[in-house]
N, C-alpha and C positions, 0 to 999 in steps of 0.2 A: 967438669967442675971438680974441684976438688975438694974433700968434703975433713975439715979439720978437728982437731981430738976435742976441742970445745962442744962443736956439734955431736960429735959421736957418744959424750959420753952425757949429754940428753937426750939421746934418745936409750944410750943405757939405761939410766934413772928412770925412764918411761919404763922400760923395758920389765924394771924390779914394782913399779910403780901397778904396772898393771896385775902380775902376778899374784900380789899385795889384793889387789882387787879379786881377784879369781879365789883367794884363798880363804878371804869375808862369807864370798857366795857360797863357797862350800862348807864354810861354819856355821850358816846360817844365820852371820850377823845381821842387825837391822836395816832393811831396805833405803833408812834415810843416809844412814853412813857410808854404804854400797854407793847409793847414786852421786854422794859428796866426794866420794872417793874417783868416781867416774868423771864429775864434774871440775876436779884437779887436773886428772890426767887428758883432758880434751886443752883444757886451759895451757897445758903443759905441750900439747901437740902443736896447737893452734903458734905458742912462743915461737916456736924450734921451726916451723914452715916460715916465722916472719924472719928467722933468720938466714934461713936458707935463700930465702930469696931475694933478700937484701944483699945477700954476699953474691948470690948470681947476678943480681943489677947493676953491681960492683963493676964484677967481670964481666959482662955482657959489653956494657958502655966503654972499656977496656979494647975490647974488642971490635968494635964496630966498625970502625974505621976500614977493616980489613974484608967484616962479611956481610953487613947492612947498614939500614941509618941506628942510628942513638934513636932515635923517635920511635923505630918499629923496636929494640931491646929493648927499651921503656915499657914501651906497651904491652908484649910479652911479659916481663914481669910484673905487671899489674895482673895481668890476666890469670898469673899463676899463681896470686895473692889472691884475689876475688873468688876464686874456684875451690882455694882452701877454706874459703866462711860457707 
């Protein structure tokens, strides 16, 4: 799969996102802010997997034809949707 600059640069924005996080903890700031801040960046993960695996569904079904049914790539990406909640 190939993974494009859209995807890469959220999981960058995570990437500064979490830091951001780490850097509250070590200030001491407020636990409620901490956890809001915690509960962006799940929210933000959670996006970026529905993306990922929408664009593998893409190509999977793309592909089928050559290496399984449509039915069994379907399903596999459900699977690897369901496993990220």
């Amino acid at each position: 799969m190939e993974y494009n600059d859209a995807m890469k640069n959220r999981v960058k924005r995570l990437e500064g996102q979490l830091r951001g996080v780490l850097k509250m903890m070590e200030e001491g700031k407020d636990c409620k802010d901490v956890i809001t801040q915690l509960s962006a960046s799940r929210s933000a993960i959670d996006r970026t997997m529905g993306l990922i695996v929408s664009s593998n569904l893409v190509e999977c079904i793309r592909e089928a034809d050559e290496e399984e049914s449509t039915e069994e790539s379907i399903n596999e990406a459900v699977q690897l949707l369901v496993k990220s909640r």
